[in-house]
Structures are given as C-alpha cells and as structure tokens.
TORSE-91386 format. One record per residue (C-alpha): x, y, z; chain; residue number from 0. Coordinates in steps of 0.001 Angstrom, whole numbers, padded with zeros to 6 digits, m for minus. Layout:
BEGIN
(node (X,Y,Z),"A",NUM)
...
This chain:
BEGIN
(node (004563,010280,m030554),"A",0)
(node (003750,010446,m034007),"A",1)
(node (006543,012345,m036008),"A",2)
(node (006765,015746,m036317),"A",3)
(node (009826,017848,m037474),"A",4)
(node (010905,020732,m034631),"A",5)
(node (010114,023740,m036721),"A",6)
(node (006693,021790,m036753),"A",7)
(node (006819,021518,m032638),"A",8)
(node (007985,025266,m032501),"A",9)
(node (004888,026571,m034412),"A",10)
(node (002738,024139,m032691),"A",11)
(node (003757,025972,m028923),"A",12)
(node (004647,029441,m029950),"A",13)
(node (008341,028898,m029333),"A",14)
(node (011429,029989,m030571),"A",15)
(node (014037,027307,m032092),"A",16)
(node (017418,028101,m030640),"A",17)
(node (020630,025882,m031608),"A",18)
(node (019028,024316,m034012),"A",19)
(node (020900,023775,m037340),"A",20)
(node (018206,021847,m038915),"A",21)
(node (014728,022400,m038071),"A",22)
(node (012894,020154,m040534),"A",23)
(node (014535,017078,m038005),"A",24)
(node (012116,015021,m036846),"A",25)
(node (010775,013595,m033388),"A",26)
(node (009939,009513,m033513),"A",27)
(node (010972,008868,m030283),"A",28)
(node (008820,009740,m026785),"A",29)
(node (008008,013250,m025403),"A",30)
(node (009735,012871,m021483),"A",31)
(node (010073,015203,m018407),"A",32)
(node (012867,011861,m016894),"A",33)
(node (016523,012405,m018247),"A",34)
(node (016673,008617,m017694),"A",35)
(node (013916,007776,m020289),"A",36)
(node (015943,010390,m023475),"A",37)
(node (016503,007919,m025944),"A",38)
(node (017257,008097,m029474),"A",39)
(node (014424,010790,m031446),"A",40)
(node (012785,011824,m027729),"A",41)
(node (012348,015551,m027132),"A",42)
(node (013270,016732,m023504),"A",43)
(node (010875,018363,m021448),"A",44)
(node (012713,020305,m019033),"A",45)
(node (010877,021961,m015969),"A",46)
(node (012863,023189,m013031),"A",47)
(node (011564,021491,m009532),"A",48)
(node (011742,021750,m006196),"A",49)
(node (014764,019404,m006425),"A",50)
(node (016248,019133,m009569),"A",51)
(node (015378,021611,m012607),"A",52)
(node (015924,019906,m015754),"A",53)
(node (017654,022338,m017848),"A",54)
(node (020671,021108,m016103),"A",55)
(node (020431,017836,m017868),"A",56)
(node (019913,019293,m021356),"A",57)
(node (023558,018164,m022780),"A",58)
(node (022998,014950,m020860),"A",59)
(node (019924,014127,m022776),"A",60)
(node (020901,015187,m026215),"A",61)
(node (023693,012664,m025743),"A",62)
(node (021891,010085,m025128),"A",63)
(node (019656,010747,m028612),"A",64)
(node (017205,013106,m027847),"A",65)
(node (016822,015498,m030763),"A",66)
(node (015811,018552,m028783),"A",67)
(node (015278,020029,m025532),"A",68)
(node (011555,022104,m024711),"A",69)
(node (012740,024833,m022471),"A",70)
(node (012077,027920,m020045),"A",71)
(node (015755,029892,m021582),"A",72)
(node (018768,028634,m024246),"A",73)
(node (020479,025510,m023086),"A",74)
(node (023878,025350,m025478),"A",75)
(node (021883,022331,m027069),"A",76)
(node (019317,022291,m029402),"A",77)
(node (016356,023734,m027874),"A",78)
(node (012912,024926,m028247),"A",79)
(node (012292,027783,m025835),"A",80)
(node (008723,028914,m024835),"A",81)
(node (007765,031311,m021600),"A",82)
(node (005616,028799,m020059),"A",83)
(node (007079,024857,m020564),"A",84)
(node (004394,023366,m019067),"A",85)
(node (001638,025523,m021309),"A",86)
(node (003667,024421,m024532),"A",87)
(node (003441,020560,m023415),"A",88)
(node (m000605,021072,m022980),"A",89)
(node (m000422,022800,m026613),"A",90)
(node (001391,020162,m028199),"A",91)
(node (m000647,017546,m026546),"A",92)
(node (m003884,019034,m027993),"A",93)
(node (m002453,019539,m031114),"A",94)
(node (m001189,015929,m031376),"A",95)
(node (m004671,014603,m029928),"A",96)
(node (m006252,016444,m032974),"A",97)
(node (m004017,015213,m035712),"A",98)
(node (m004517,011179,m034862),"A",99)
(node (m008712,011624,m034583),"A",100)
(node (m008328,008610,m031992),"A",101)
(node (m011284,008377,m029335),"A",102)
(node (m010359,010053,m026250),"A",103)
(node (m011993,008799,m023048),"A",104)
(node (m011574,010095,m019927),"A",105)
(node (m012563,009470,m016505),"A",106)
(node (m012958,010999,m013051),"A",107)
(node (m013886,010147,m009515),"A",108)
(node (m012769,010474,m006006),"A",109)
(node (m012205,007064,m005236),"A",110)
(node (m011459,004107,m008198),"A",111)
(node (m009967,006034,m011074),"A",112)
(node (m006637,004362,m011272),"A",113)
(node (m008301,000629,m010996),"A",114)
(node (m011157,001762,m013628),"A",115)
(node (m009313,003050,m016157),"A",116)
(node (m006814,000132,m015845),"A",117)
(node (m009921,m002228,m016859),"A",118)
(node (m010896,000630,m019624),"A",119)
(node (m007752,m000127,m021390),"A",120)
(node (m007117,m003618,m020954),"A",121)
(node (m011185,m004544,m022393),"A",122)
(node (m010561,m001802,m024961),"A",123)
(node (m007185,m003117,m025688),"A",124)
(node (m008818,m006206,m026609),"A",125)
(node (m010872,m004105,m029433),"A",126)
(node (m008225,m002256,m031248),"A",127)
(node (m004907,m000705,m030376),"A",128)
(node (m005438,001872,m027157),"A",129)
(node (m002782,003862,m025120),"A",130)
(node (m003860,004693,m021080),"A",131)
(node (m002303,006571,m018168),"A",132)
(node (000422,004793,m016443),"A",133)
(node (m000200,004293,m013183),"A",134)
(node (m001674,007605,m011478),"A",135)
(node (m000114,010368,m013908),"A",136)
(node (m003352,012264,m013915),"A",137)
(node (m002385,015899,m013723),"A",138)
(node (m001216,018816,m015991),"A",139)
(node (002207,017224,m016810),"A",140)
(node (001390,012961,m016549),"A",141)
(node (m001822,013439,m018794),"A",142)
(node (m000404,015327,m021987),"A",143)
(node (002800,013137,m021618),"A",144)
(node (000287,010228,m021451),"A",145)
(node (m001291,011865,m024323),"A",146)
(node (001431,011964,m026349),"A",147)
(node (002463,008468,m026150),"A",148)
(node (000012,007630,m028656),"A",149)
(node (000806,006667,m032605),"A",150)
(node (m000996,007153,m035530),"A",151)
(node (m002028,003337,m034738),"A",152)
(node (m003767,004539,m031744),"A",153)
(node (m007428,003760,m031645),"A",154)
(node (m008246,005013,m027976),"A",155)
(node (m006929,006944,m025759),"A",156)
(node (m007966,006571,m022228),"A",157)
(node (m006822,008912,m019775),"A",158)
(node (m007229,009694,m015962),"A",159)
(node (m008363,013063,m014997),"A",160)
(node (m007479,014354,m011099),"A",161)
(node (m008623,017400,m009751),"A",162)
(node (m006598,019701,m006932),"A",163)
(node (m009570,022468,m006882),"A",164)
(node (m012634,024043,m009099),"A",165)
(node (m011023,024858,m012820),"A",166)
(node (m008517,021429,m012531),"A",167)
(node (m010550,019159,m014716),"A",168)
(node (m011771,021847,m017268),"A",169)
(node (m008156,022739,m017803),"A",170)
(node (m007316,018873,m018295),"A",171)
(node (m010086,018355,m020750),"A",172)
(node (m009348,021329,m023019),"A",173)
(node (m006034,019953,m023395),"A",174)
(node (m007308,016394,m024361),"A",175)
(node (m011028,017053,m025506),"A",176)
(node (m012810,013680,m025317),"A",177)
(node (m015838,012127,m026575),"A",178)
(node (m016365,009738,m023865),"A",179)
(node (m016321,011144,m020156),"A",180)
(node (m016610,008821,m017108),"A",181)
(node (m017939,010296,m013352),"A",182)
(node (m017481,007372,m010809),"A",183)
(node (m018293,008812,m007699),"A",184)
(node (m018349,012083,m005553),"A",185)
(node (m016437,010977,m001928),"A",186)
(node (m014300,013133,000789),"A",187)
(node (m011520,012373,m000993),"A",188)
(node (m009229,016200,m000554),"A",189)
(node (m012680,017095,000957),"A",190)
(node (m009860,019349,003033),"A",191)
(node (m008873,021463,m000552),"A",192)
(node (m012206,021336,m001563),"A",193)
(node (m014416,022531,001445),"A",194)
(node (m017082,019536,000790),"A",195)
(node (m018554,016945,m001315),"A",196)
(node (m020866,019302,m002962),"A",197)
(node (m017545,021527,m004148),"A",198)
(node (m016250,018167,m005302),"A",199)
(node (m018844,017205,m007595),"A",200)
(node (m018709,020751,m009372),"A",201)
(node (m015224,020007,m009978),"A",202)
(node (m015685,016576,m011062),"A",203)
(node (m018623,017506,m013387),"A",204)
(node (m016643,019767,m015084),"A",205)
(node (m015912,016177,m017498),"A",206)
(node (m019248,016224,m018646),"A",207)
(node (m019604,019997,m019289),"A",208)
(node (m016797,019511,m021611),"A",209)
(node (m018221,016448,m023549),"A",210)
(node (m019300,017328,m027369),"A",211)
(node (m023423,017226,m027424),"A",212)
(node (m024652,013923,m028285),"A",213)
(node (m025523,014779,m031924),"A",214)
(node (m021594,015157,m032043),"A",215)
(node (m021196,011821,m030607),"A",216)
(node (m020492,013002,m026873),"A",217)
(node (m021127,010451,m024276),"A",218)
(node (m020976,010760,m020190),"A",219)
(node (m021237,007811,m018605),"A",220)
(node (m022180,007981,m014606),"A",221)
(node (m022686,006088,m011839),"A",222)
(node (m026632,005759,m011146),"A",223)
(node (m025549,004432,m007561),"A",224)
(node (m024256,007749,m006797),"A",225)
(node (m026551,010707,m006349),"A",226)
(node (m024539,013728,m006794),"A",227)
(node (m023006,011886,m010056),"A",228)
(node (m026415,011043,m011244),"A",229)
(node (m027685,014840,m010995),"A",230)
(node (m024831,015793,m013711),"A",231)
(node (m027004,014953,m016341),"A",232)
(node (m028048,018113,m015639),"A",233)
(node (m025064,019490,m016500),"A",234)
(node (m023949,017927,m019734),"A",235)
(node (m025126,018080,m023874),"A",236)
(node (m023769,014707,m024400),"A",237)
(node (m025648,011617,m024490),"A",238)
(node (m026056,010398,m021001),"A",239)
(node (m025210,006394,m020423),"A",240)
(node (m025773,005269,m016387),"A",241)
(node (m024436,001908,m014684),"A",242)
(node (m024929,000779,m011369),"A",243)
(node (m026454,m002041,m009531),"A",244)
(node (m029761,000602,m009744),"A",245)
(node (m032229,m001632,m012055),"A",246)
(node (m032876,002024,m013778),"A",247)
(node (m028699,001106,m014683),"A",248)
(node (m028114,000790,m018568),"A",249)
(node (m025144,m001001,m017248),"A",250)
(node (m026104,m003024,m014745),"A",251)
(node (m024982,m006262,m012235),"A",252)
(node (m026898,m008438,m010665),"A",253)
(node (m025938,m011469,m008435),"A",254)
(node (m023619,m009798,m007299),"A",255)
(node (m021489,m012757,m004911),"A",256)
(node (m017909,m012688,m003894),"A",257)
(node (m015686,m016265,m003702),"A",258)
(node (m014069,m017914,m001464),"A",259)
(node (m010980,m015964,m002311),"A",260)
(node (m013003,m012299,m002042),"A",261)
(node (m013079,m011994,m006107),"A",262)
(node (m016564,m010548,m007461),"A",263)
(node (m018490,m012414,m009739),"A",264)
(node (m022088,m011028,m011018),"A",265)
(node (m024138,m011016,m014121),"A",266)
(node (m023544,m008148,m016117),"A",267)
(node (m026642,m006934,m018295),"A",268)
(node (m025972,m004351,m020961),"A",269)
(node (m029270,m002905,m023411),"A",270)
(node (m027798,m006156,m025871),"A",271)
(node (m027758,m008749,m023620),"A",272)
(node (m026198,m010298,m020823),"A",273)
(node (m023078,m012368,m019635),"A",274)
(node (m021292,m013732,m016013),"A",275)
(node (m018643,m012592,m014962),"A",276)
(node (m016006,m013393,m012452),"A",277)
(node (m012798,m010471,m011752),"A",278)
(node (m009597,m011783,m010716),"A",279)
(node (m009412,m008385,m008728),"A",280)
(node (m010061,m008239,m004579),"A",281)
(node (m013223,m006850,m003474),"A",282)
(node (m016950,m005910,m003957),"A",283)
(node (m016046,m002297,m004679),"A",284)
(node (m014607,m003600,m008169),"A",285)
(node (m018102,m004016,m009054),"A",286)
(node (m018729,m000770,m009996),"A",287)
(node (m015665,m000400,m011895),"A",288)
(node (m016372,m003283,m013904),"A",289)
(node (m019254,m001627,m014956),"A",290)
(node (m018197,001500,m015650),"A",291)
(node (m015758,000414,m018064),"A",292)
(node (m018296,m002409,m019357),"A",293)
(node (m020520,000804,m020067),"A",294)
(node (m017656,002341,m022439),"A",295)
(node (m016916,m000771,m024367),"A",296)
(node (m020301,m000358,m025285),"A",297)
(node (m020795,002191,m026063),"A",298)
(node (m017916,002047,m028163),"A",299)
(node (m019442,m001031,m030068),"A",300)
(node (m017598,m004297,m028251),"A",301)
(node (m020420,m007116,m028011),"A",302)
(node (m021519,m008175,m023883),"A",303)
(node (m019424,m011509,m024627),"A",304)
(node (m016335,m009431,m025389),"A",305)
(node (m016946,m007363,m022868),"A",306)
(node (m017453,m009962,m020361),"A",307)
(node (m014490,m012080,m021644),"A",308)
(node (m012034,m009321,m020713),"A",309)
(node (m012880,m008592,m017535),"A",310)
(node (m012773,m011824,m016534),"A",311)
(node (m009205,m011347,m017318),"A",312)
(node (m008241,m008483,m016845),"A",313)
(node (m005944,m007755,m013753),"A",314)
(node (m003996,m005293,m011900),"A",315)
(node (m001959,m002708,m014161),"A",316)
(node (m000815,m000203,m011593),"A",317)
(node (001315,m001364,m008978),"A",318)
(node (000364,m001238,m004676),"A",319)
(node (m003407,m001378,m005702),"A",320)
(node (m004884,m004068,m004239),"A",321)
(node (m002159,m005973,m004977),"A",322)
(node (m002644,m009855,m003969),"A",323)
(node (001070,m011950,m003116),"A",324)
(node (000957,m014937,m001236),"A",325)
(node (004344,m015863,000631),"A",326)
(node (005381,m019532,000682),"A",327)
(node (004630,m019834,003954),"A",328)
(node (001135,m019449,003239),"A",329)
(node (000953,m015929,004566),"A",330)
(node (m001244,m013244,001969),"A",331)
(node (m000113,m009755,001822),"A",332)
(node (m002689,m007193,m000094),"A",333)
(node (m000919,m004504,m000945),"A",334)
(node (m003202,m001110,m001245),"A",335)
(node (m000821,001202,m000104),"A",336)
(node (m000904,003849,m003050),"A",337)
(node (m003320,006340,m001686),"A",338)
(node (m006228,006097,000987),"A",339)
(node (m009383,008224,001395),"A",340)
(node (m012171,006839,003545),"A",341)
(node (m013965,005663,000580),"A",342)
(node (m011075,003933,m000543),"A",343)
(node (m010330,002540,002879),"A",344)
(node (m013754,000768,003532),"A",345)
(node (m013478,m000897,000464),"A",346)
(node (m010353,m002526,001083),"A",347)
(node (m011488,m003675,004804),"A",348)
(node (m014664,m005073,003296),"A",349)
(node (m012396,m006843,001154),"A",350)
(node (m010160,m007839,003185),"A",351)
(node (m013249,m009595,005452),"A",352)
(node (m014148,m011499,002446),"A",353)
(node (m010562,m012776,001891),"A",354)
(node (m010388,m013363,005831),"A",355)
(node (m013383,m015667,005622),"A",356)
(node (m011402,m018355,004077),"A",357)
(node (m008578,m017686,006047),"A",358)
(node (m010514,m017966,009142),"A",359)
(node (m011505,m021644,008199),"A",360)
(node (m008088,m022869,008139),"A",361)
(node (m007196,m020943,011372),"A",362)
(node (m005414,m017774,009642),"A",363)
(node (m006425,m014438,011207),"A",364)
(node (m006907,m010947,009334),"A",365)
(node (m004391,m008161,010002),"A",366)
(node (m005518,m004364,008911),"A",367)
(node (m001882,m002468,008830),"A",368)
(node (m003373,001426,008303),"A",369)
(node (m001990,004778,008278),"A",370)
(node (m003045,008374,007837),"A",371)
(node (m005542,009444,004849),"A",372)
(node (m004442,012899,004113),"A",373)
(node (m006103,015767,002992),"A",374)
(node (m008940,015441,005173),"A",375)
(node (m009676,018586,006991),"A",376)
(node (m011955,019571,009793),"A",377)
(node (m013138,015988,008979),"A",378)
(node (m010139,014075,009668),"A",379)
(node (m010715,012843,013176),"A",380)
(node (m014136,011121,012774),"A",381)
(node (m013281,009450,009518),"A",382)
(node (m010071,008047,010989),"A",383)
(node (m012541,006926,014528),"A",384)
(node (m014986,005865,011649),"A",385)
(node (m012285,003638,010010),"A",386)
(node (m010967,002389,013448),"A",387)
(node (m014483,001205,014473),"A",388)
(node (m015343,m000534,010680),"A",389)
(node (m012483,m003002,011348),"A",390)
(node (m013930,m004111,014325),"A",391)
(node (m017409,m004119,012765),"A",392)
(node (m016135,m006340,010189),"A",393)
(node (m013918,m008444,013053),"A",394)
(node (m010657,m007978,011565),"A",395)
(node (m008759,m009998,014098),"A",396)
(node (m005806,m007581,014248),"A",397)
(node (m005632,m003654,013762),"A",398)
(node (m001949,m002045,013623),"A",399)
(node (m002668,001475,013347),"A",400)
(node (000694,003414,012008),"A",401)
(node (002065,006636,012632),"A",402)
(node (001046,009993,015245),"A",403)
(node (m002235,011510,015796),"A",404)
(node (m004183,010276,012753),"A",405)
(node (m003077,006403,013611),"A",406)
(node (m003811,007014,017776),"A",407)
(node (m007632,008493,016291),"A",408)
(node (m007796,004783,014067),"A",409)
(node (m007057,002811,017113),"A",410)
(node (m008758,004932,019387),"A",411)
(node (m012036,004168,017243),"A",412)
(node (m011632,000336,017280),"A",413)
(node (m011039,000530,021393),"A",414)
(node (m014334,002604,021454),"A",415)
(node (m015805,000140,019625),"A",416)
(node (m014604,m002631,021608),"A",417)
(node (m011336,m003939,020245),"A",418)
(node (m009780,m004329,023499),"A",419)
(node (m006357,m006369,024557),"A",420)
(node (m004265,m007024,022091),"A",421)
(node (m006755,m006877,019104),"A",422)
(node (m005587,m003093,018428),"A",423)
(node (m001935,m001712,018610),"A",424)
(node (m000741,001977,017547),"A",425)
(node (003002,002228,016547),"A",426)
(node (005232,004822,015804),"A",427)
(node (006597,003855,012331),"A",428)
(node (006191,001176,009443),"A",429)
(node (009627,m000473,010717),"A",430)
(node (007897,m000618,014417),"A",431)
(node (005093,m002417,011880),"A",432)
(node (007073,m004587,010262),"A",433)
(node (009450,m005675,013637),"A",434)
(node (005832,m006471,014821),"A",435)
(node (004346,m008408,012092),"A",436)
(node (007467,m010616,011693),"A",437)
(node (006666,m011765,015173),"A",438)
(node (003584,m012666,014664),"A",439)
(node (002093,m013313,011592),"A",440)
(node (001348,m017064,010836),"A",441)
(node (000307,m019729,007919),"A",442)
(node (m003227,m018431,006816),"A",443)
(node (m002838,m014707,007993),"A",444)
(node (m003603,m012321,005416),"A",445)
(node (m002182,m008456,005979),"A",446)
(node (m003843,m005360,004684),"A",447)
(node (m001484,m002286,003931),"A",448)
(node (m003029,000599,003488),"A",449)
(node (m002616,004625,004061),"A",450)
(node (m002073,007852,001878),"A",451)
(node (000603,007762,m000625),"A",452)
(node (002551,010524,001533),"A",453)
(node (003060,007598,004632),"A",454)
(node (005218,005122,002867),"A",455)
(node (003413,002351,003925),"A",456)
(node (004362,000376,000701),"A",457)
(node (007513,m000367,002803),"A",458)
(node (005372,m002533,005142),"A",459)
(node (004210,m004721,002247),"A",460)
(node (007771,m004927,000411),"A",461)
(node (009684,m005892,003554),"A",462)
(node (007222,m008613,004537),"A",463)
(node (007416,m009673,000755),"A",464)
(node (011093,m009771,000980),"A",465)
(node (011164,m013204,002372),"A",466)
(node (009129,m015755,003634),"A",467)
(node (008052,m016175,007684),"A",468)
(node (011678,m018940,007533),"A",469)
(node (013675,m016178,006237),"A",470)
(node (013922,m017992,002620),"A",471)
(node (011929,m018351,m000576),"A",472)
(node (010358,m016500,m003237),"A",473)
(node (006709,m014734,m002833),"A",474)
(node (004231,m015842,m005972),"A",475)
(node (001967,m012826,m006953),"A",476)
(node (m001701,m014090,m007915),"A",477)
C-alpha cells in the first residue's frame, strides 16, 4: 500500500486510535485480513468469522511487525477501532484508489471473470506496471484488499467484481470507481439467488451505470455476442466499446480454429488493424475472453501487435482453471474444478472434445469427472440432465458423475441420451472417483474435473496428479 501514517488511516475511516503512542507511524507494508501474511509495516484487519475472529490474533500479529491492528473494540495492541471493520476497509480502499489516480478497470460476468481478468493483467502488465485480483477475491473484503495492494508505481488496477444479489456490484464500484467497466456475459450462474437471467443482468449492469460519461473518459466494454449485455448500452453515459465474433464487434475474431491440442487460434481485428493469434489456454470459450481484454488494451492505447503478442503468451494465473498437466505416463488431467455453472460446464466439455480428438487418434479415450453446480434453483435438475446429455452429444467416452442427487440427474441425462453400459457411472464420493480412475485410466486418456467450488472435486485432480499410472514420477504442467 502506499504509505500512510495511522492518524492518517484513522481520519481516513472515522476511527478512533487506541494504544497508540505514536500516531504519525507509518504503514509500508500490506493491508491483510490472514495473521499468517502480518509482516513487518502491515496493518491487521481483524473481522470475527464463523470460525476464527481475528481480534484474537491481534498481539500475534503486532509481533510479527505489523504496526497496527483495524478493529471492531480495543485489543491491548495498537489499534484503530471503527463500528463497522469491513465499512472502514471499503473507505480506505477508496481513499487509497483516489490518491494514486491509477486506471481502475473492472469486470463482471457470470461465467469467465477469473480467466478474463487474468489475461487483462498479464497484456496490461506488458504496458506498464498493473496490480489484479488474486485468484477469485471478488467481493466486499478480496476487492479493497486487492485494491490496496497497489503502489504509487501502479499504472492499472484491474479488479474482479462478483455479485450475491441486486445492490452487490454498485456497492463494489463505489468503493473502487473505475473508468473502464467490462460485462462478459449474462448466464444462470446463482440464477437460484437471483430469480433469473433477466435479475442477473440488472445486477451485472450496475458496472456500467457506475462508469464516468465518456466526456470523462468512461468506457464499458460488452460482449456484442450476448444480447442482454449488448442492451446495457442503454444503461450507461460512458463510451460504449463491443467485441464479439458479431462483424458489428469493434473487437472482433475471425478464423476462429482450435489445434490439435484444443488451443484457440483466430485473427483478431481491432478499429487499427489486425494480428493472429494463437492462446496457450484450453478451449473455444477463451475466445471471447481474449477479446474482451484485447478490447481494453485498446482502448487503453497498446498497438494490435502488442496486444496480440501477449496473448499469445499469456497463461493461466489462477490455479484449478482449466488447468492442463500431463502425467508421465502420458495420461492429461484438466483441472477446472474451481467453480461450475452450466455455462461454465459446456465450455469445458467442448473443450475437452477438442483435446479428446487427438487423444482419440492415438487410442486415448476422454473421461468427464463432474459434480454438482450449486446455486441453481428450481432449475437445477434440467441443467444437470442438460449437462449429462452434452457429454454424450460430444461422445466423451467416459462420464463419472460424483456425488447424490445432482450427480444421479448428470448421469441420468447421458443414459437418456444413450450412454448405456459402462460409458456412464454415478459414485458416491471423489475417493470412490479416484479408486475408479486409478483402475482404469490409460496412456492417451485425458480426465476432466469439474463441479462447484463447494464439492471438492480439486481432490480428484491432485490425487491423480500425485503420481504417475506406475506409482512413480513427476507430473509436467503445460
């Protein structure tokens, strides 16, 4: 964080300094809610959990270096107590956001976010010095923490936006006001909170709404692919920028092929030109990722060659994302267990057909290990039958459906489909997975894992990473 002195911080959130003997110290070190991560300079954010509430850990982290603690009531350590510690982060967030005058661009979607705004930062990283969400910390806590991260260095700052219910985003973005806002798509991802897709795009358009009018440099960027992100243009002053494989696209692809290996390559126009490119990511889907993050280096002034240049090598930040490890034994294991909704789920099967293909040639077979998406609702049983019946659509040779009732709908929808014999199997658990797939998997296979974050499917993936087929060896990640 760039340095300010606690009497600074105190004014900043409307808190009182207790056991402090001299205010005008300063913080240089990072803003953290993890006793682990208190270092030297930090300042301690302490909220009380469900399991652990971190005022308990205040003497803990001031030994370890951290210079003060932000907190709900006195701690015996130097302290800066508010009434509300989470409001006080989101006010010193905003305040800090303010003070650097660094480019804030943030993004939104039901499906993608995580695997778009990791290719926002690594082609704007390439431009000048840019700070991003780790991983999936998109909420009221991960993005001001993300937020203040940043140094006076800081050029961009691009951040993930989730949304729970109506009111999420617009409380995200008044924290972190950006100039640059990013819509990728409207799916039935927490269609179950939400009620239905319609109730999800108001939420998610609440980005644009917040975006300064495009005489103040405000720019939403949206998917021209998608309809009900399309119509927000509608809803926004800023200066609207659209990408998409639509030839009305700003941003556009065309040739759009995957290799051998299921890696996208296209042509990717832009209103200065054009230039090919080839991901090292897994999966058609990435497409429109690509180009939603070609559309804010743009914007943003990087030339189509740049552009093009790093995402051709750009990779995987965040980890269990389409993650690509091939065992010595010549077995593939793609892990995308993170989070599933169905939009996020037929991606990864179509990719994991396109993989398959070259599999298939050498006599290696395609194995889709899925669980449960949460969160769906009244709509849960179809889109798990729907699921069941794409794999055998896209003749995955093997469907291992994991878990109770949601996992029995997935299998029942590849039998109705006719996945018959052994082609489909439901089990119980991911060890009753992986005490299957150590059976049976052979040189060539390639293994999807994929379910909602909640199923713990990433064990699947790490146990049949853990060794080769022998029982010996080291995995290479590609």
């Amino acid at each position: 964080m760039i340095a300010l002195s606690l009497a600074e911080i105190a004014s900043l959130v409307g808190g009182r300094p207790h056991d402090i003997p001299d205010p005008s110290v300063r913080v240089t070190g990072p803003v953290v809610r993890d006793s682990r991560e208190a270092g030297p300079g930090s300042l301690f954010v302490a909220f009380a959990g469900e399991r652990a509430d971190g005022h308990d850990f205040a003497a803990q982290v001031v030994g370890a270096g951290a210079v003060a603690v932000l907190a709900a009531r006195p701690v015996g350590v130097p302290a800066i107590v508010v009434d509300d510690v989470q409001r006080a982060l989101g006010a010193l967030a905003r305040a800090v956001v303010e003070r650097l005058g660094a480019t804030v661009v943030a993004l939104t979607g039901s499906a993608g976010k995580t695997s778009t705004k990791d290719l926002i930062a690594q082609v704007l990283g390439r431009h000048a010095p840019t700070v991003w969400t780790p991983g999936s910390l998109n909420n009221e806590i991960g993005l001001p923490l993300t937020a203040l991260s940043a140094t006076d260095e800081t050029r961009y700052l691009v951040l993930e936006m989730g949304a729970r219910g109506i009111g999420h985003i617009r409380y995200l973005a008044g924290l972190t006001p950006p100039r640059v806002g990013v819509v990728l798509n409207v799916g039935t991802a927490h269609i179950g909170e939400f009620g239905g897709r319609e109730q999800i795009a108001e939420a998610k358009g609440e980005l644009v709404e917040a975006l300064p009018a495009a005489a103040e440099g405000g720019i939403a960027i949206l998917n021209a692919d998608d309809p009900l992100v399309r119509a927000m243009s509608a809803r926004t002053k800023a200066r609207v920028v659209l990408f998409g494989e639509s030839g009305e696209a700003d941003v556009r692809a065309e040739n759009v092929r995957l290799t051998a290996s299921g890696q996208p390559s296209f042509r990717l126009h832009t209103p200065s030109g054009y230039e090919d490119v080839t991901l090292r990511l897994y999966g058609e889907h990435h497409v429109s990722n690509a180009l939603a993050a070609a559309a804010v280096a743009h914007e943003l002034g990087m030339s189509v060659d740049e552009i093009a240049h790093a995402l051709s090598g750009a990779g995987t930040l965040s980890r269990w994302r389409m993650e690509v490890t091939e065992r010595p034994d010549g077995v593939t294991v793609v892990n995308d267990a993170y989070n599933a909704n169905p939009e996020s789920m037929r991606a990864a099967l179509r990719a994991l057909a396109a993989m398959g293909s070259g599999a298939r040639a050498e006599g290696g077979r395609t194995w889709a290990v899925l669980g449960a998406m949460a969160e769906l609702g009244d709509e849960a049983l179809a889109e798990h039958d729907a699921i069941g019946r794409l794999a055998v659509r896209l003749n995955v040779s093997k469907l291992v459906a994991v878990g109770g009732r949601e996992a029995a709908w997935l299998r029942m929808g590849a039998y109705n489909e006719g996945s018959w014999g052994e082609e489909s199997v439901h089990v119980s658990d991911a060890q009753a997975a992986i005490d299957l797939l150590r059976g049976e998997l052979r040189p060539g296979d390639v293994v999807l894992v994929k379910a909602s974050r909640s199923i713990g499917l990433e064990r699947v993936a790490m146990a049949l990473l853990e060794q080769d087929a022998s029982g010996e060896g080291e995995v290479a990640a590609r």
